[in-house]
N, C-alpha and C positions, 0 to 999 in steps of 0.2 A: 344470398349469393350461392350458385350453387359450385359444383365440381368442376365445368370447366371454365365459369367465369377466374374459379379461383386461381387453376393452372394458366390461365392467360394475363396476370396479375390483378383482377378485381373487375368491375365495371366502368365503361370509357366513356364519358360524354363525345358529342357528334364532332368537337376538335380534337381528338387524341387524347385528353389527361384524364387522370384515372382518378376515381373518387370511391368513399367507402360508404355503403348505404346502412353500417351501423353506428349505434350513438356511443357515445361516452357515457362511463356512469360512474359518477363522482363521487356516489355513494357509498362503492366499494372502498375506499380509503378512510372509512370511518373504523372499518373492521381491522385495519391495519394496527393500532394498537391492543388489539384483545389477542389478533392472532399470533404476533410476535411471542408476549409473551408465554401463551400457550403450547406454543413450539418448541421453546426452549425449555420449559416445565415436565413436557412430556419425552424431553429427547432420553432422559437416561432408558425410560422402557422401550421406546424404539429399538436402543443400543440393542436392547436385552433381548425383543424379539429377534432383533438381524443376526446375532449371534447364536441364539437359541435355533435357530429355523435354514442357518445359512448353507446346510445340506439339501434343503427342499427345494431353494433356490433354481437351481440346475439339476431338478430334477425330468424335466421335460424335454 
């Protein structure tokens, strides 16, 4: 799909409705247990860097 397929809501077969030329991937929800808890494991250094850095933030 490119940029103005996108801005025109996707691609239209020859009656008007719009359909998505990419797939599913079911895949990805296998990761959904590993990433969870990873997320939460890693949050307090997160905290740490947000607080440690949150002047550099807005620095641009």
């Amino acid at each position: 799909m490119n940029v103005l397929e996108d801005a025109k809501g996707g691609p239209v077969t020859t009656d008007g409705r719009h359909f998505t030329t990419e797939r599913n991937h079911p895949e990805m929800y296998l990761l959904l247990p590993v990433a969870v808890p990873l997320d939460i494991a890693t949050s307090p250094f997160q905290l740490f860097y947000m607080l440690t850095f949150k002047d550099c933030r807005n620095a641009y």
